[in-house]
C-alpha positions as CSV (number, residue, x, y, z in Angstrom):
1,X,113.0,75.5,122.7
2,X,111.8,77.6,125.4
3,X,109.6,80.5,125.7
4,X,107.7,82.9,128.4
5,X,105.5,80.7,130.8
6,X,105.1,83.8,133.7
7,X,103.9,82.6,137.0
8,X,102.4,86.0,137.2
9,X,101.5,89.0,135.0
10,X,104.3,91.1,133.4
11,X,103.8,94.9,134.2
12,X,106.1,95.2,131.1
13,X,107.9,93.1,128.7
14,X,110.6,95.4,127.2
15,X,114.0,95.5,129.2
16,X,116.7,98.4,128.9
17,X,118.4,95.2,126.5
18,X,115.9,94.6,124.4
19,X,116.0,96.9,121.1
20,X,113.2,99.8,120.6
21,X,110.8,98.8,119.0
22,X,110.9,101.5,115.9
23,X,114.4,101.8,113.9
24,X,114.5,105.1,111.9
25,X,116.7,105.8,108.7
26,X,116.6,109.1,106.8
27,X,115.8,112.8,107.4
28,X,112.9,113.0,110.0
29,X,110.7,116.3,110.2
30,X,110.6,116.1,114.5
31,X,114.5,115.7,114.5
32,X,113.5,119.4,112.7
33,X,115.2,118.2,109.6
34,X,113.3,118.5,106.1
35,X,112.9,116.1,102.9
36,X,114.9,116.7,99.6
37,X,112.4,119.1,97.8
38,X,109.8,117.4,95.5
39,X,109.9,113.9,97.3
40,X,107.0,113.5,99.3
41,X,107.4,109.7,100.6
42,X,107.5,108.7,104.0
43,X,108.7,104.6,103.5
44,X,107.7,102.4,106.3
45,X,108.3,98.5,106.6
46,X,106.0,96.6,109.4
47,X,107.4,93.5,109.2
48,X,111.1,94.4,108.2
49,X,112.6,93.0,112.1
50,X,112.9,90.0,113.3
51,X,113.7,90.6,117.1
52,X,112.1,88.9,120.0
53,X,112.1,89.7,123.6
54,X,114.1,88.2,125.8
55,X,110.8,87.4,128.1
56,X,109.8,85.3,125.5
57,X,113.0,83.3,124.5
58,X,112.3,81.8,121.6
59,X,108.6,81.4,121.3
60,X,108.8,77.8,121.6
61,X,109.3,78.1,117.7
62,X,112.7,76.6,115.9
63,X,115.1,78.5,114.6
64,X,114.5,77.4,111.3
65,X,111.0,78.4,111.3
66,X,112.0,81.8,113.0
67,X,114.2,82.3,109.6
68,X,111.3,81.6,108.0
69,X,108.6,84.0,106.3
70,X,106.2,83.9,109.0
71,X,108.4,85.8,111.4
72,X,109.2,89.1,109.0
73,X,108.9,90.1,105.8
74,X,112.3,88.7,104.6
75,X,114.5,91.1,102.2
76,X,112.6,94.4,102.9
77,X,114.8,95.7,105.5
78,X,117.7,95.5,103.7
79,X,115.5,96.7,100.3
80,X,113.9,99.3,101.8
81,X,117.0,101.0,103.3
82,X,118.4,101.2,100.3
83,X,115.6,102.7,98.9
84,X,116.0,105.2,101.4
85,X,119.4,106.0,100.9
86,X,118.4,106.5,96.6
87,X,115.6,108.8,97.9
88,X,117.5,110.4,100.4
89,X,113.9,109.6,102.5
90,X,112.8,108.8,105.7
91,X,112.2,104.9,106.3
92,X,110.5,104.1,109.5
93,X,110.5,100.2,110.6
94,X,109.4,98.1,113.2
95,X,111.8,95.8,114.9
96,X,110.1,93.1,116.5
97,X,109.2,89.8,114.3
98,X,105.4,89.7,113.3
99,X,105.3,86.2,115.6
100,X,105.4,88.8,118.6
101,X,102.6,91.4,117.3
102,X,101.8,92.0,113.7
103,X,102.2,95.7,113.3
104,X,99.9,95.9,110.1
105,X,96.8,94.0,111.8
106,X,94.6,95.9,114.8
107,X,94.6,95.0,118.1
108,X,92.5,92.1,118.4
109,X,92.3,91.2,115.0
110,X,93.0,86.8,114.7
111,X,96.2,87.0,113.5
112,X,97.6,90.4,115.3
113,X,99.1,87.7,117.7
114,X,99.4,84.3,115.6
115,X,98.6,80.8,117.2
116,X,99.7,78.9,114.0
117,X,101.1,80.7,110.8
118,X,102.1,78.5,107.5
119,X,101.8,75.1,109.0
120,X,104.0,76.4,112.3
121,X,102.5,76.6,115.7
122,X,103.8,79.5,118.4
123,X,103.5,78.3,121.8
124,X,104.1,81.8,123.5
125,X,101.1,83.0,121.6
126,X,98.8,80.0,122.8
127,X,97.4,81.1,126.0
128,X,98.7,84.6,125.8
129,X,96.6,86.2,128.7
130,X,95.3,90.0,127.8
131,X,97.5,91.3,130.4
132,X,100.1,89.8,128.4
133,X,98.6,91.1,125.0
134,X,98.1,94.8,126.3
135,X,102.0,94.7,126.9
136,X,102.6,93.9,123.3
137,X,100.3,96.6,122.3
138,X,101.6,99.2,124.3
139,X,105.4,98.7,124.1
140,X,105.4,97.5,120.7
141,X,102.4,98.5,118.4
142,X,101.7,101.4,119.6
143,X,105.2,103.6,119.7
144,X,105.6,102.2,115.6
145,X,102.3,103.6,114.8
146,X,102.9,106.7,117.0
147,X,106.2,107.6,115.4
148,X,104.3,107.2,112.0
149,X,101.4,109.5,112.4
150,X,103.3,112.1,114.3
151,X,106.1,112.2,111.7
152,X,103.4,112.5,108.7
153,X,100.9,115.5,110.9
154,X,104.0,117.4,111.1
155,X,104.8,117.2,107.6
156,X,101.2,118.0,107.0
157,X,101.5,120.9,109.6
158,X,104.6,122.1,107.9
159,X,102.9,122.1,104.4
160,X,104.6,119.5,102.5
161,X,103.0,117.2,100.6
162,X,103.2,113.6,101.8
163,X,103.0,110.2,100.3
164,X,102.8,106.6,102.3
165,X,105.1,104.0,101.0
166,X,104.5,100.6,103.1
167,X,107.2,98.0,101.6
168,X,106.5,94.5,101.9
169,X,107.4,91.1,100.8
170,X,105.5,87.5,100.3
171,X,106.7,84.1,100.2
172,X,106.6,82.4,96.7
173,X,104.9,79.6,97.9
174,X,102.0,79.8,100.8
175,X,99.9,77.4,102.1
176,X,100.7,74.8,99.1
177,X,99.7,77.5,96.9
178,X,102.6,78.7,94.3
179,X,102.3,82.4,93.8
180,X,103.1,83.5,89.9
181,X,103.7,87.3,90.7
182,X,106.9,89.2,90.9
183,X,105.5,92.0,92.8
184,X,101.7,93.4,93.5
185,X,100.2,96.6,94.7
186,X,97.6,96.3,96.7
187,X,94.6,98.9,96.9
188,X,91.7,100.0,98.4
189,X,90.1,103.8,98.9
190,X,92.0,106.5,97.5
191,X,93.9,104.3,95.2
192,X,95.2,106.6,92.4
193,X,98.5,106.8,93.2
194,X,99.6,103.3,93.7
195,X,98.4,102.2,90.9
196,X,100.1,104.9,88.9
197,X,103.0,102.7,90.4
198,X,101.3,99.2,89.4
199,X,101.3,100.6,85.9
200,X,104.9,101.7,85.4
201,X,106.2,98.6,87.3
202,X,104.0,96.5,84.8
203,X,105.6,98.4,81.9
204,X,108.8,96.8,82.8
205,X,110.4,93.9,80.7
206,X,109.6,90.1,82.6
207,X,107.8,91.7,85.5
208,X,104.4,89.9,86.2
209,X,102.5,91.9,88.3
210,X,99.4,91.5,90.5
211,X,96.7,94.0,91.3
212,X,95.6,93.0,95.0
213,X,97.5,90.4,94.7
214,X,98.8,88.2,96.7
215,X,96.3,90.4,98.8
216,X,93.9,92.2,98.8
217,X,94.0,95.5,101.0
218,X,91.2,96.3,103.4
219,X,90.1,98.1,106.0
220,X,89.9,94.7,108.1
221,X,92.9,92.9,106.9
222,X,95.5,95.8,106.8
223,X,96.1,98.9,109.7
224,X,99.3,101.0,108.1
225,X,97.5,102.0,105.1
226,X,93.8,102.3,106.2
227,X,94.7,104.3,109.2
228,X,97.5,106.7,108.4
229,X,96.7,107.1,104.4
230,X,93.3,106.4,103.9
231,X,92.2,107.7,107.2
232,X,93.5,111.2,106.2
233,X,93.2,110.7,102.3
234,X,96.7,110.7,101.3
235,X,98.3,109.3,98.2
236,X,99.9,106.0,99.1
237,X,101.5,102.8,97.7
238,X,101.5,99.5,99.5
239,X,103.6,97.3,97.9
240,X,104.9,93.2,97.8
241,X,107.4,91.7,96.1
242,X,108.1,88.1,96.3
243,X,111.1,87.4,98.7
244,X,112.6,85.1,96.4
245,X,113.9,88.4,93.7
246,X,115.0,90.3,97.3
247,X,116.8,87.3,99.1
248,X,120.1,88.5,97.4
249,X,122.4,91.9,98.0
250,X,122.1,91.6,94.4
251,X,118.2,91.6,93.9
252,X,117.7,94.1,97.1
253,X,119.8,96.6,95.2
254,X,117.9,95.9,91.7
255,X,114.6,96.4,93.5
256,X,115.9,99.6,95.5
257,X,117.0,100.8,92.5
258,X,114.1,100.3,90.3
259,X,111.9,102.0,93.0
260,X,113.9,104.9,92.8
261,X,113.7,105.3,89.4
262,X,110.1,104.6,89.5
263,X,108.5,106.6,92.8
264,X,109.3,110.2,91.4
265,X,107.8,109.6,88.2
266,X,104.3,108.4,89.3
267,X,104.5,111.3,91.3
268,X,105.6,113.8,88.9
269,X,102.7,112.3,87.0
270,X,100.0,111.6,90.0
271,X,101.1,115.5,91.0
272,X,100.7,116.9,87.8
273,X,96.8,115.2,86.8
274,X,96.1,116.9,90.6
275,X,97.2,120.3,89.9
276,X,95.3,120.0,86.5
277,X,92.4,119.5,87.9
């Protein structure tokens, strides 16, 4: 295994071969097109890629470990672009693997850049200088979050109502600890409209679902959510569902599907309770 070890400081760490760092499916308002009328959602998935830069080869972690949980959130990309394509929404995801920068953490926070996650260390991130970090940051972090909050002021600008979907996944089994839940929504301020969500996904048959769990969201654990719904006090949903149900094409397209079905109502119902006010 190999990975960076720089005899100086990088001015960048993107090359003109290495993927951008945002992938975009679905009808964006700056390409000047609009959303299907009545579907507010704007989808986003922080940890659906997996990519590394070629400056770092391989991290110094196996490829075993890199197929692991700790380097994306395993079964959302392929679950959340279906959802997109049921929706007939925009999805916005990041493409670098969390073992890089974790797009959902603040700069700075311990595990934004991880030294050990689940029992694996990363040798790239040991001694990552802040020259180093900043690069991460700027190329990385920062053009995902940009592309998110510019996409949801315009809608904003444009009058259309908006509504934050961040799609996750967890791992069934984390630290030695087995996790019982199929899926969990996770809340914080402003929290009516996921758990409009938790409510209808709880009414399903054989679902066991959590409320803040596996986690609990935050202002200090969590930057997606606090920053571009909470921060402006839109509606939201952040979601999980355990990998396991979504490692399939079979179970992506169950849980695409069962999203589709269940989005519009909790906002024909969340929307309705509003104007009634």
């Amino acid at each position: 295994m190999q990975h960076a070890a720089l005899a100086q400081e990088p001015s960048r760490l993107l090359t003109r071969d290495d993927p951008a760092p945002v992938i975009q499916f679905g009808t964006s308002v700056m390409d000047g097109g609009f959303p299907p009328p009545g579907l507010p959602f704007v989808l986003v998935s922080d940890h659906a890629g997996c990519a590394i830069p070629a400056a770092l080869g391989d991290m110094g972690v196996s490829a075993h470990d890199r197929a692991r949980h700790i380097a994306c959130d395993l079964g959302m990309a392929e679950t959340g672009r279906l959802l997109a394509q049921h929706l007939d929404c925009l999805l916005i995801e990041q493409a670098y693997s969390r073992l890089v920068i974790d797009c959902n953490r603040a700069p700075g926070h311990p595990t934004s850049i991880v030294r050990h996650s689940d029992g694996t260390s990363v040798p790239a991130n040991t001694d990552i200088s802040a020259a180093q970090e900043g690069c991460r940051v700027e190329e990385i972090f920062l053009p995902y979050h940009q592309q998110i909050g510019d996409e949801i002021s315009m809608r904003l600008e444009a009058g259309l109502p908006v509504v934050l979907v961040s799609l996750h996944s967890f791992t069934d089994c984390m630290n030695g600890q087995d996790r019982p839940w199929h899926t969990g929504v996770l809340h914080n301020r402003n929290p009516a409209f996921g758990l409009r969500v938790r409510d209808l996904l709880a009414a399903e048959e054989g679902l066991v679902v959590g409320s803040n769990e596996p986690y609990a969201l935050t202002d200090a654990s969590d930057y997606t959510v606090p920053v571009h719904a909470e921060g402006r006090g839109l509606p939201y949903l952040e979601i999980e569902i355990r990998q396991d149900l979504v490692a399939t094409p079979q179970g992506q397209a169950e849980w695409a599907q069962r999203l589709a079905r269940i989005l519009p109502q909790a906002w024909q119902e969340f929307s309705h309770q509003v104007h009634a006010r």
